[in-house]
Backbone of each chain as nested JSON, in Angstrom:
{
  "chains": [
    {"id": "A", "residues": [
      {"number": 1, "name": "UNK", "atoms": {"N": [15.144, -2.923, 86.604], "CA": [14.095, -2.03, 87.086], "C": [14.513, -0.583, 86.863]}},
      {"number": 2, "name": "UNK", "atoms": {"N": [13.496, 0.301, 86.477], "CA": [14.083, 1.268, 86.474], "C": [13.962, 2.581, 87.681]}},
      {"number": 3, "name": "UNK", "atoms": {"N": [14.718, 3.312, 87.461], "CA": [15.153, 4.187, 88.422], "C": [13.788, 5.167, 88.509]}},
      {"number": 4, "name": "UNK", "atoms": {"N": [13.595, 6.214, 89.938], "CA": [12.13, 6.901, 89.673], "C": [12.893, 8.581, 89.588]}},
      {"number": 5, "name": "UNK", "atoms": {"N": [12.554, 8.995, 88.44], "CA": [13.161, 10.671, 88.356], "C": [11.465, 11.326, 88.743]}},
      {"number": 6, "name": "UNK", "atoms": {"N": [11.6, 11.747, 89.295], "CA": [10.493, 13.378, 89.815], "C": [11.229, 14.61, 89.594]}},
      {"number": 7, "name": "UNK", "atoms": {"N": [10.225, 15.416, 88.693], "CA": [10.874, 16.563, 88.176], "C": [9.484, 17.421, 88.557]}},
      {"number": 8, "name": "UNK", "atoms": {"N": [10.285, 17.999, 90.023], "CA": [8.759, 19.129, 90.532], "C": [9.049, 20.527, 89.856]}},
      {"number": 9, "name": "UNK", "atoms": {"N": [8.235, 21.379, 89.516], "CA": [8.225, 22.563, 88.859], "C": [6.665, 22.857, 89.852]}},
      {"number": 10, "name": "UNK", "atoms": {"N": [6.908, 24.431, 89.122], "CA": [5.618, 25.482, 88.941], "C": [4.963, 26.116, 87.958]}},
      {"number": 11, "name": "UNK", "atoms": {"N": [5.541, 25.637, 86.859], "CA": [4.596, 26.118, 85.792], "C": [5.714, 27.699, 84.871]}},
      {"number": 12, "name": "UNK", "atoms": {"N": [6.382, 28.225, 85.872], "CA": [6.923, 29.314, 85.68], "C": [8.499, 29.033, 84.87]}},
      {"number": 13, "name": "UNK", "atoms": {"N": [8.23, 29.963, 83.269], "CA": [9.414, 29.802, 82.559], "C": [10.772, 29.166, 82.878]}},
      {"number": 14, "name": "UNK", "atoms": {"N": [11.417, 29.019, 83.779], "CA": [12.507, 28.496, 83.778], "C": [12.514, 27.06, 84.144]}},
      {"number": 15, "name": "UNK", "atoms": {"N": [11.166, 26.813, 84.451], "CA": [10.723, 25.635, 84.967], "C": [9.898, 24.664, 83.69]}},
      {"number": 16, "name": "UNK", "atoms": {"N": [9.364, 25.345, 82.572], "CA": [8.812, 25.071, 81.344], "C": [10.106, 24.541, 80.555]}},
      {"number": 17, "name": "UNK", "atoms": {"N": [11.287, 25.476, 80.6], "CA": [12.153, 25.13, 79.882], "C": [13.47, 23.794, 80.4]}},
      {"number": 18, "name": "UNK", "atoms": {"N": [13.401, 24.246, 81.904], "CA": [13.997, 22.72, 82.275], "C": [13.107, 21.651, 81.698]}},
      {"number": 19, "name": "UNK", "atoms": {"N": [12.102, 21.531, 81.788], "CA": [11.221, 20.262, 82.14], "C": [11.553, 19.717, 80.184]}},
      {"number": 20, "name": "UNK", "atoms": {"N": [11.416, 20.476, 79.17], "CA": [11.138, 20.248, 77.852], "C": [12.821, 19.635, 77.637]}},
      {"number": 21, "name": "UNK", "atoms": {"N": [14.07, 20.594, 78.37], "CA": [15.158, 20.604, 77.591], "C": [15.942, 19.605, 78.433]}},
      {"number": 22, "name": "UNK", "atoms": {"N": [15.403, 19.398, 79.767], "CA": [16.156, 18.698, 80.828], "C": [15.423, 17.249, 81.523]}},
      {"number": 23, "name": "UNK", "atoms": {"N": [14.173, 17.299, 81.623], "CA": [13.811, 16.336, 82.627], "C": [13.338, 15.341, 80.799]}},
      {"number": 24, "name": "UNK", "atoms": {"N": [13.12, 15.793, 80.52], "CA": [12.733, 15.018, 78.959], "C": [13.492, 14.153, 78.209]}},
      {"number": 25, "name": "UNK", "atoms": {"N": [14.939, 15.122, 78.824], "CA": [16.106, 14.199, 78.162], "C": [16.855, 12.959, 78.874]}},
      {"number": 26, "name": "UNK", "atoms": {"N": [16.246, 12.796, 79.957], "CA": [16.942, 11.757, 80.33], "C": [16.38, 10.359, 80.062]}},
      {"number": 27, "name": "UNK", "atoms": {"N": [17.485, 9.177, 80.175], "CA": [17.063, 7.917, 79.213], "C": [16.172, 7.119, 79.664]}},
      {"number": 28, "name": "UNK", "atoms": {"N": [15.094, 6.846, 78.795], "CA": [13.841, 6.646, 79.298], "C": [13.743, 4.78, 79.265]}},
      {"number": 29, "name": "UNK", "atoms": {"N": [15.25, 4.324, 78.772], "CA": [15.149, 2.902, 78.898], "C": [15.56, 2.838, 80.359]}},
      {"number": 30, "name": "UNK", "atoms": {"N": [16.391, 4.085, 81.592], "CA": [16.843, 3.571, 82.377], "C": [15.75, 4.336, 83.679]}},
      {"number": 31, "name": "UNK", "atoms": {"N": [15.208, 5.609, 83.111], "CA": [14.303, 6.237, 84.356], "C": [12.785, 6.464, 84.131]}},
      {"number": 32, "name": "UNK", "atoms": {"N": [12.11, 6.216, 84.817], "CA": [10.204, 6.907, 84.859], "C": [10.486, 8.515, 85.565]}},
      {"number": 33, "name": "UNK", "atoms": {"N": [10.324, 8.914, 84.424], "CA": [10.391, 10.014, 85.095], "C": [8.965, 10.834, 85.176]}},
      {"number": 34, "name": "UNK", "atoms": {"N": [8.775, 11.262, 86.606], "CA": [7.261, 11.772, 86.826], "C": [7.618, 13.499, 86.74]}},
      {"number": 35, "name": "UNK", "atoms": {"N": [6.64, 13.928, 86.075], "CA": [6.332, 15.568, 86.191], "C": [5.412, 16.4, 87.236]}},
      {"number": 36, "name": "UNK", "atoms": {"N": [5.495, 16.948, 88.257], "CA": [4.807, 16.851, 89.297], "C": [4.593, 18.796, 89.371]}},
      {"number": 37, "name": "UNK", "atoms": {"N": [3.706, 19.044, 88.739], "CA": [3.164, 21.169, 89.303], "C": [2.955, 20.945, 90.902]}},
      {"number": 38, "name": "UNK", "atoms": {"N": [3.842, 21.554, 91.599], "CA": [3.679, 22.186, 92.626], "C": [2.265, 22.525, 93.216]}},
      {"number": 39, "name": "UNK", "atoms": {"N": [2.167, 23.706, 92.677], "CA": [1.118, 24.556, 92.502], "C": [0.195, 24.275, 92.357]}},
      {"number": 40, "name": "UNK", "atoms": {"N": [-0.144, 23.202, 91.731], "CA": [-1.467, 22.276, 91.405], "C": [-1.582, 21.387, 92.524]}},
      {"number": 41, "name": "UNK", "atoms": {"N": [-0.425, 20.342, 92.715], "CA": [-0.775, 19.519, 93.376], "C": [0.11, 19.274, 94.148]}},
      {"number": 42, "name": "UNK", "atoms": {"N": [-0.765, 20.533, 95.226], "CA": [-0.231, 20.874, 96.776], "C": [-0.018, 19.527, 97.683]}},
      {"number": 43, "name": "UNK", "atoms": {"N": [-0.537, 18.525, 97.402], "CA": [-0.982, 17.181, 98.504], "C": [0.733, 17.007, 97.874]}},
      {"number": 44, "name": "UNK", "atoms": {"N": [1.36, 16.784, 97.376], "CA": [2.848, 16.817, 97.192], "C": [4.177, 17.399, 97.515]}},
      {"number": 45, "name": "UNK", "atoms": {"N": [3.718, 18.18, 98.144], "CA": [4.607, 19.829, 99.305], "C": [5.449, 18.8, 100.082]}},
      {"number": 46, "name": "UNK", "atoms": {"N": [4.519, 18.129, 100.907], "CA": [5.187, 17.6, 101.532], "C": [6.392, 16.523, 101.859]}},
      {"number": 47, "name": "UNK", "atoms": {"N": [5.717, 15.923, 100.627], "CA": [6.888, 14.708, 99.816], "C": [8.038, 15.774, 99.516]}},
      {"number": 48, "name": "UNK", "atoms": {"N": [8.112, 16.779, 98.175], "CA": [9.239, 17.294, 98.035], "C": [9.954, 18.126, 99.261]}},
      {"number": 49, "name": "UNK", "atoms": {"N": [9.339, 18.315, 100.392], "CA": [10.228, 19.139, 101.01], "C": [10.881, 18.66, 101.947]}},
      {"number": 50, "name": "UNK", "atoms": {"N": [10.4, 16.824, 102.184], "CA": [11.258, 16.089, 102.677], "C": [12.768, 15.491, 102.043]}},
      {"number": 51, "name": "UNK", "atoms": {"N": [12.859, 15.306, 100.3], "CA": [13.449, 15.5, 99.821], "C": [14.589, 16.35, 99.639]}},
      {"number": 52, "name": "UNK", "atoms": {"N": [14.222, 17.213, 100.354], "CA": [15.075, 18.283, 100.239], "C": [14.968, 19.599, 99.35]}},
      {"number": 53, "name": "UNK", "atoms": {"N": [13.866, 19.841, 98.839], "CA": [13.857, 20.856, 97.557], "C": [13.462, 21.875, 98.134]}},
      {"number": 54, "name": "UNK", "atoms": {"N": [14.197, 22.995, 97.656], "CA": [14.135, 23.935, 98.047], "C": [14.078, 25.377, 97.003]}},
      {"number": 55, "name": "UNK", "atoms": {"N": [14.053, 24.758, 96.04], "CA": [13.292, 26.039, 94.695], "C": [13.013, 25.081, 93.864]}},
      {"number": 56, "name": "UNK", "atoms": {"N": [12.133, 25.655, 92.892], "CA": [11.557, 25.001, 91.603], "C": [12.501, 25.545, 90.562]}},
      {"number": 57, "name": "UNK", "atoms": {"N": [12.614, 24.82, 89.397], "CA": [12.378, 23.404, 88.851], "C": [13.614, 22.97, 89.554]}},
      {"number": 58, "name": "UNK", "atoms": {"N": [13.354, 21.083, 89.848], "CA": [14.354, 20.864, 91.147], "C": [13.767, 19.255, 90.403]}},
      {"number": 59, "name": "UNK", "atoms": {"N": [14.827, 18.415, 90.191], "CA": [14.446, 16.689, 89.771], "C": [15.221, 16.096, 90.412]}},
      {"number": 60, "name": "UNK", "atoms": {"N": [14.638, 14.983, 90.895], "CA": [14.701, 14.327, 92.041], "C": [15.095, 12.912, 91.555]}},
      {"number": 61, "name": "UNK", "atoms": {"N": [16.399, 12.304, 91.311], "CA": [16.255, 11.242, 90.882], "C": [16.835, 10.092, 91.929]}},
      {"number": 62, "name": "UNK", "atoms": {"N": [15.863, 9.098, 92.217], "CA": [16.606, 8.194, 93.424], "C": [16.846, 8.95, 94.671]}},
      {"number": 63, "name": "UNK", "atoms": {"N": [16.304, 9.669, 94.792], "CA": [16.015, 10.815, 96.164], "C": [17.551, 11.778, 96.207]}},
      {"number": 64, "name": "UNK", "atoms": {"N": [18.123, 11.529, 95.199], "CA": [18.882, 13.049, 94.682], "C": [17.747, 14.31, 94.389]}},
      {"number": 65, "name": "UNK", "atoms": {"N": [18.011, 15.338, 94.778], "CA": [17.585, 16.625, 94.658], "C": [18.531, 17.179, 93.625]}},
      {"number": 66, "name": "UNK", "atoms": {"N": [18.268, 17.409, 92.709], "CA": [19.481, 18.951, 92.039], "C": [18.608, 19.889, 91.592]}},
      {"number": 67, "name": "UNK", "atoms": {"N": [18.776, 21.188, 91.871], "CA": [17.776, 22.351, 91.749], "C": [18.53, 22.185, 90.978]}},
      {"number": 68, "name": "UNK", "atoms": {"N": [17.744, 22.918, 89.41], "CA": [17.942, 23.511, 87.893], "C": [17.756, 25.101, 88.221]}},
      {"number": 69, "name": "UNK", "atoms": {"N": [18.918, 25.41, 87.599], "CA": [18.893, 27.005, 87.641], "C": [17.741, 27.729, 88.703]}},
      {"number": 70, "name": "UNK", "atoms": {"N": [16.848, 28.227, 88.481], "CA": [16.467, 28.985, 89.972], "C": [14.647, 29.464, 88.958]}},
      {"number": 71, "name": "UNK", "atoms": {"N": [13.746, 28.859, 89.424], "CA": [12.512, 29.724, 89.179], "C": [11.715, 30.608, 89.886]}},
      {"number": 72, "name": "UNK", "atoms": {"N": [11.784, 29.444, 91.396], "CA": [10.511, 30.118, 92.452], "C": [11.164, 29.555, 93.623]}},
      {"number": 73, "name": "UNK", "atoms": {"N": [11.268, 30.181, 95.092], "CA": [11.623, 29.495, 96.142], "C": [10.404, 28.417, 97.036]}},
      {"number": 74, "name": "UNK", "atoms": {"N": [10.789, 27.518, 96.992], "CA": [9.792, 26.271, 97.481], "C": [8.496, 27.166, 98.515]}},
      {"number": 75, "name": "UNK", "atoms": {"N": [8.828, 27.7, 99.017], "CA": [7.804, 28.985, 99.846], "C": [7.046, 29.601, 99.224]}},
      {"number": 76, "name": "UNK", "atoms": {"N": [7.153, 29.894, 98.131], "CA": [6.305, 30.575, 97.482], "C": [5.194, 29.57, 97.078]}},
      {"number": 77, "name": "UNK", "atoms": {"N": [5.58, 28.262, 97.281], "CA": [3.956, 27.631, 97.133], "C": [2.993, 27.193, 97.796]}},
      {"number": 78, "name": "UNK", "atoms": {"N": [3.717, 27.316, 99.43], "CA": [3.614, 26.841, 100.307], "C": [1.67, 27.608, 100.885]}}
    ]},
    {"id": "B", "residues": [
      {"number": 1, "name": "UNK", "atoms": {"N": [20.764, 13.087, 63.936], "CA": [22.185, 13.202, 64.288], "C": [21.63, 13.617, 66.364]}},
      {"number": 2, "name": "UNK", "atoms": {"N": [22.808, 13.437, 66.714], "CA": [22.556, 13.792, 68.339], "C": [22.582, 14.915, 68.714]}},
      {"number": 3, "name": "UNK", "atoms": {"N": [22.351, 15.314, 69.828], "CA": [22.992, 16.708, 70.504], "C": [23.71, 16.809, 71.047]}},
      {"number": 4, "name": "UNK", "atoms": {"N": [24.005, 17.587, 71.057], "CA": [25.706, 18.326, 72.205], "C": [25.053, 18.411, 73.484]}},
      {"number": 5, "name": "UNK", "atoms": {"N": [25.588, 17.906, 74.556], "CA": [25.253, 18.319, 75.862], "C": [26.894, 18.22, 76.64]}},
      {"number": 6, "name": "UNK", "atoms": {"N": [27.055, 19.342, 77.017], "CA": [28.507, 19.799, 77.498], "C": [28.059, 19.317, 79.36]}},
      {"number": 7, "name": "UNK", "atoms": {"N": [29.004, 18.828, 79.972], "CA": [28.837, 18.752, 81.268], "C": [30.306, 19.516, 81.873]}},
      {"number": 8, "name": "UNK", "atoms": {"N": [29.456, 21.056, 82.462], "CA": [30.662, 21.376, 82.909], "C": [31.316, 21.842, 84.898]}},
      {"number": 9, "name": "UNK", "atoms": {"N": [32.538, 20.739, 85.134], "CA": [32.603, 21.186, 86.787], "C": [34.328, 21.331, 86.773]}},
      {"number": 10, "name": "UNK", "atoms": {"N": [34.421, 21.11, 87.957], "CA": [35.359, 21.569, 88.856], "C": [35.768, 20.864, 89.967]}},
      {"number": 11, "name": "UNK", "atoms": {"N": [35.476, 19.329, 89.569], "CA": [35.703, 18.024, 90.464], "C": [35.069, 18.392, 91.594]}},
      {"number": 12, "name": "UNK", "atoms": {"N": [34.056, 19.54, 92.327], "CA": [34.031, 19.449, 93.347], "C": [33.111, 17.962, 94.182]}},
      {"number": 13, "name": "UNK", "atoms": {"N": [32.703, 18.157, 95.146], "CA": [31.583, 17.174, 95.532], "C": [30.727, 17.272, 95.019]}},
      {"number": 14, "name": "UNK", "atoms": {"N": [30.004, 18.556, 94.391], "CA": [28.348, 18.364, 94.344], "C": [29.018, 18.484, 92.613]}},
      {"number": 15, "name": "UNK", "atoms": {"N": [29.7, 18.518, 92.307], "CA": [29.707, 18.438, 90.825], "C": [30.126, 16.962, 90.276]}},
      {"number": 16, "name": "UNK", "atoms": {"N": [30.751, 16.147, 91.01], "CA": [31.177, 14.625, 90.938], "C": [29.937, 14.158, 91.012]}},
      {"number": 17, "name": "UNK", "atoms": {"N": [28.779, 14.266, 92.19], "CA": [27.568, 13.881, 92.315], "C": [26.57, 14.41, 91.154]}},
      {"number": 18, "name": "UNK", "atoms": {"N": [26.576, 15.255, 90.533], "CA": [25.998, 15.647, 89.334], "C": [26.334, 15.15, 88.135]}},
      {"number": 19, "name": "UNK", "atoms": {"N": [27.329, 15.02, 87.871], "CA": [28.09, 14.464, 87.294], "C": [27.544, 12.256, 87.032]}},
      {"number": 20, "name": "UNK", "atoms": {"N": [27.301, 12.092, 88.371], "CA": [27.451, 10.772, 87.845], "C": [25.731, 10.634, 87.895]}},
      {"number": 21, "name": "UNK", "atoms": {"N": [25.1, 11.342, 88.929], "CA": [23.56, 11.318, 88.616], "C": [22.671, 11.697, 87.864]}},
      {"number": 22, "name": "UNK", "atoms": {"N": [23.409, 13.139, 87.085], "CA": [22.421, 13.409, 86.079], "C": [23.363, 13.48, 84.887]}},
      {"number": 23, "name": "UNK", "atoms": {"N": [24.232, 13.929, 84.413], "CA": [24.972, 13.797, 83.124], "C": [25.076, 12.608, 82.571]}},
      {"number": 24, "name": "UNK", "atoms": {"N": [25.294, 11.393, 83.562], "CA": [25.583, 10.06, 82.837], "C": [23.445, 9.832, 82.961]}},
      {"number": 25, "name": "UNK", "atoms": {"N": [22.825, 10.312, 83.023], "CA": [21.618, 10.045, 82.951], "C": [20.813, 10.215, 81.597]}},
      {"number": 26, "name": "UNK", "atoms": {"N": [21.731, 10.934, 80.71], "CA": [20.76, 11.826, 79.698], "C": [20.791, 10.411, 78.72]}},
      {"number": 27, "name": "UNK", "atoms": {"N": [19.643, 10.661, 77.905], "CA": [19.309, 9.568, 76.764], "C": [20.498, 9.716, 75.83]}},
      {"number": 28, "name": "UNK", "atoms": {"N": [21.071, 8.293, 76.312], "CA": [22.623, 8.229, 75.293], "C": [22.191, 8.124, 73.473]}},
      {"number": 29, "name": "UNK", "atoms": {"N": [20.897, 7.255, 72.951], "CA": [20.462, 7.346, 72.002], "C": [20.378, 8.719, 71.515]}},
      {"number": 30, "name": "UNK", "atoms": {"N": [20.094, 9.371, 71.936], "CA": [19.758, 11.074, 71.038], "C": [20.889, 12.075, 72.07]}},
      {"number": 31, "name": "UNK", "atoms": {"N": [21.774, 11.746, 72.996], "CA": [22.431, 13.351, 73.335], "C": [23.89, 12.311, 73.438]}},
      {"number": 32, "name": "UNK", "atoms": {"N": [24.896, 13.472, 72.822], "CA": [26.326, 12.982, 73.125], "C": [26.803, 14.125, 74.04]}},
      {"number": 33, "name": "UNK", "atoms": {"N": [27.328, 13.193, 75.656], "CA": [27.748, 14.379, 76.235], "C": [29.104, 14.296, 76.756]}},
      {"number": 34, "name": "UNK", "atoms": {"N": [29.686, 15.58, 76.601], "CA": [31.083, 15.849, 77.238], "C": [31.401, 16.139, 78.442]}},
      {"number": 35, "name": "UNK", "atoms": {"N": [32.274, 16.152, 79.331], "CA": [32.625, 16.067, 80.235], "C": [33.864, 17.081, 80.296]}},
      {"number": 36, "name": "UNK", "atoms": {"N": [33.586, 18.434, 81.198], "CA": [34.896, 19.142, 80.767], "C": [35.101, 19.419, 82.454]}},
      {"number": 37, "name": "UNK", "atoms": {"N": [36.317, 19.337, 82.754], "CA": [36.911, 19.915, 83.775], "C": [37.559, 21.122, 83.62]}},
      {"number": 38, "name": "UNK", "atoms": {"N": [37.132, 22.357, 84.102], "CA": [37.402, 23.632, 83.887], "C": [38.325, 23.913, 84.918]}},
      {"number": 39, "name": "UNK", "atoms": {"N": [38.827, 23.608, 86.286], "CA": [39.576, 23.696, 86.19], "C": [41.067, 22.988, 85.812]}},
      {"number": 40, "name": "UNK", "atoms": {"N": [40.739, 21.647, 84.904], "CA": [42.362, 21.414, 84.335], "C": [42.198, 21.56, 82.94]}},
      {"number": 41, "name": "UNK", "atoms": {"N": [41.114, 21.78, 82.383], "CA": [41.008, 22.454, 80.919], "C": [40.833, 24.196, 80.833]}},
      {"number": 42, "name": "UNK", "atoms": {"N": [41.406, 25.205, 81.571], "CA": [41.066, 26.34, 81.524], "C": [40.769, 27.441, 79.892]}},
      {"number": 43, "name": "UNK", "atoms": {"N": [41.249, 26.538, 78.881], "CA": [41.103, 26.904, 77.635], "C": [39.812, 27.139, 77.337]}},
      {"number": 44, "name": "UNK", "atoms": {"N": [38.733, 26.135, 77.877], "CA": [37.597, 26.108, 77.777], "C": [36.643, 26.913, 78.426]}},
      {"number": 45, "name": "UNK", "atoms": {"N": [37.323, 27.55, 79.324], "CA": [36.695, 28.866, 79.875], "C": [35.899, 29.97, 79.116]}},
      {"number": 46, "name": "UNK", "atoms": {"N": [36.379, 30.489, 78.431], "CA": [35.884, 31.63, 77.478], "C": [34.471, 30.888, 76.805]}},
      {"number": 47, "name": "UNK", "atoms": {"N": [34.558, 29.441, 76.332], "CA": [33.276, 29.174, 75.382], "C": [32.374, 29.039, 76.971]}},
      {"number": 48, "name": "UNK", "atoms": {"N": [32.19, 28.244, 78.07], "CA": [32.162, 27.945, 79.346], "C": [31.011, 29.935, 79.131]}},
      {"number": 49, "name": "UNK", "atoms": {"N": [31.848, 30.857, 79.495], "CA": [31.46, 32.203, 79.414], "C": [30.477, 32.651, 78.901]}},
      {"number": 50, "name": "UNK", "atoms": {"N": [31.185, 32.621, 77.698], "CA": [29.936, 32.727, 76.602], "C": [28.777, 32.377, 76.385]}},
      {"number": 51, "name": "UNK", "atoms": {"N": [28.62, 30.772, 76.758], "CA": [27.324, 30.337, 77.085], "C": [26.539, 31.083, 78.491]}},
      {"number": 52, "name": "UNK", "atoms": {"N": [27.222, 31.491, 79.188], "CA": [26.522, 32.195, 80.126], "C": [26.767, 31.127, 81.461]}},
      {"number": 53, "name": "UNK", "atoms": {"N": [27.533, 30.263, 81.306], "CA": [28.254, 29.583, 82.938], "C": [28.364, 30.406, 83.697]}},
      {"number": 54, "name": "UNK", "atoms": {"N": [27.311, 30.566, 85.046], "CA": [27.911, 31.398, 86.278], "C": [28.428, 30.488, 87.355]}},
      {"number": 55, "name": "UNK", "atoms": {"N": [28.256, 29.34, 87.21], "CA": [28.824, 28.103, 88.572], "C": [28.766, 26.904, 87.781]}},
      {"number": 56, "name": "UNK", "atoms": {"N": [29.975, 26.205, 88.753], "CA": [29.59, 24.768, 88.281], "C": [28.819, 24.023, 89.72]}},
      {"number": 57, "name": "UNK", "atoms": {"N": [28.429, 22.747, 89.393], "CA": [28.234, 22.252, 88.076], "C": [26.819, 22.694, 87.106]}},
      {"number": 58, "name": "UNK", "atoms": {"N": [27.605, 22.594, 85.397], "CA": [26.544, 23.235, 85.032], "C": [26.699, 22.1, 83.88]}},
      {"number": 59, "name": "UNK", "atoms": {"N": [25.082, 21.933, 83.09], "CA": [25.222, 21.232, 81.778], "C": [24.512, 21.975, 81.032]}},
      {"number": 60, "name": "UNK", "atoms": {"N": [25.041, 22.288, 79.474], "CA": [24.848, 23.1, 78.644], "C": [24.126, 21.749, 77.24]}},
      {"number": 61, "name": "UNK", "atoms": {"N": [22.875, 22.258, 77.359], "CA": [22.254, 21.716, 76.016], "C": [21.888, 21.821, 75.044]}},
      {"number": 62, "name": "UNK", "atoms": {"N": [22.352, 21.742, 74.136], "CA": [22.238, 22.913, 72.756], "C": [22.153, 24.431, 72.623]}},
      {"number": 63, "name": "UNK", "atoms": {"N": [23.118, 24.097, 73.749], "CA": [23.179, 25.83, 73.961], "C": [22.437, 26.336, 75.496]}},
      {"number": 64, "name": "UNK", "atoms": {"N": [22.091, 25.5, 75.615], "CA": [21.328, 26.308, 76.456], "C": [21.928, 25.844, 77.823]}},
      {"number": 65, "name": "UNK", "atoms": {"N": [21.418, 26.974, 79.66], "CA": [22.73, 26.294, 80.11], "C": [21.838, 25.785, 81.441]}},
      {"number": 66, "name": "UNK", "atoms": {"N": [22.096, 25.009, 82.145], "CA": [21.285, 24.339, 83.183], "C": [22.311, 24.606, 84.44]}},
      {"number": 67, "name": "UNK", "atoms": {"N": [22.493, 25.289, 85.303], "CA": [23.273, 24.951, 86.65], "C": [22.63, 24.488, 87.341]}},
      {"number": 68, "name": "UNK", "atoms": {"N": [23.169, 23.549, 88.059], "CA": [22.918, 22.096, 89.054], "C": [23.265, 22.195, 90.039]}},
      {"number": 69, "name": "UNK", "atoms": {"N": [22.272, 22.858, 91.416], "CA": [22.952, 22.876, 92.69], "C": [23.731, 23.899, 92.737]}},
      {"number": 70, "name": "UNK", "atoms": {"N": [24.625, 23.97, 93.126], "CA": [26.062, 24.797, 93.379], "C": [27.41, 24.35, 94.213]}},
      {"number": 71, "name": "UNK", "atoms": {"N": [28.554, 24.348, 92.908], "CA": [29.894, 23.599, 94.022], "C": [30.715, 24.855, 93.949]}},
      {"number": 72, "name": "UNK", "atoms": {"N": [30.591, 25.497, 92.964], "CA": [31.409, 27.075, 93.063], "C": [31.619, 27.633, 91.754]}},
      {"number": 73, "name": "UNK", "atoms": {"N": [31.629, 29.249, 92.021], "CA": [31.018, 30.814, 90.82], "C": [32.457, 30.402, 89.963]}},
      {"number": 74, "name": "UNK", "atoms": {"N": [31.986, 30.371, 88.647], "CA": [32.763, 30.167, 87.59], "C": [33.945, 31.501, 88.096]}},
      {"number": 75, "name": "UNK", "atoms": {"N": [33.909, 32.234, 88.436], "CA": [35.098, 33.378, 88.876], "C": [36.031, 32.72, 89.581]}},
      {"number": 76, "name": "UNK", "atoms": {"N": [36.398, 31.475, 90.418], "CA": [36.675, 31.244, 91.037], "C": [37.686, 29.882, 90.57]}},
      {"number": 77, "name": "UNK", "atoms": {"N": [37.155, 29.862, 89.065], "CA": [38.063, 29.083, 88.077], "C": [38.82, 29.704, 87.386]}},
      {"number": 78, "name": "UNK", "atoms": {"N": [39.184, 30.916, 87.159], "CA": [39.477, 32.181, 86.212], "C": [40.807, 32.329, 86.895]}}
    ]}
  ]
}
């Protein structure tokens, strides 16, 4: 079975470029990885901030959190 | 041919946990990745630099550089 990666972003450059160079690359025989805009789809705030996320772009794999370098602080979408 | 994806820490906790959750994650078919310990490889510092490493753990993908979380400021390996 495979593993569930969520890779939440905002749309905002550093978050364009994780998602293409980072959430893209991981192995797609072992994870589903979902792409999830913030910003768009607010009904999801709440899921990631139980998670733990706390800036965008931030992928979530198996309910690991690792923020990617730094775009937007999770507040700012709030 | 593959890509280079450099994985670079400092044994800490959140870099061992990065380390085994997202570095051993990347699509082994298309990325070959390394594993450098900066602090018992300090040689590797300067390229580490150059790419623009400000903390580990960080993974560098064709150059380009992703920091993951934060276990501690590349100054602090120097």
């Amino acid at each position: 079975m495979k593993s569930k990666a969520v890779f939440y972003h905002a749309g905002c450059p550093v978050c364009v470029d994780a998602e293409q160079k980072l959430a893209h690359a991981l192995n797609p025989g072992q994870y589903q990885v979902e792409i999830v805009h913030l910003g768009e789809s607010k009904s999801r705030l709440p899921e990631a901030l139980k998670l733990g996320v706390k800036s965008v772009p931030a992928l979530a794999i198996d309910g690991d959190v690792f923020h990617i370098n730094f775009g937007a602080p999770i507040e700012a979408l709030q």
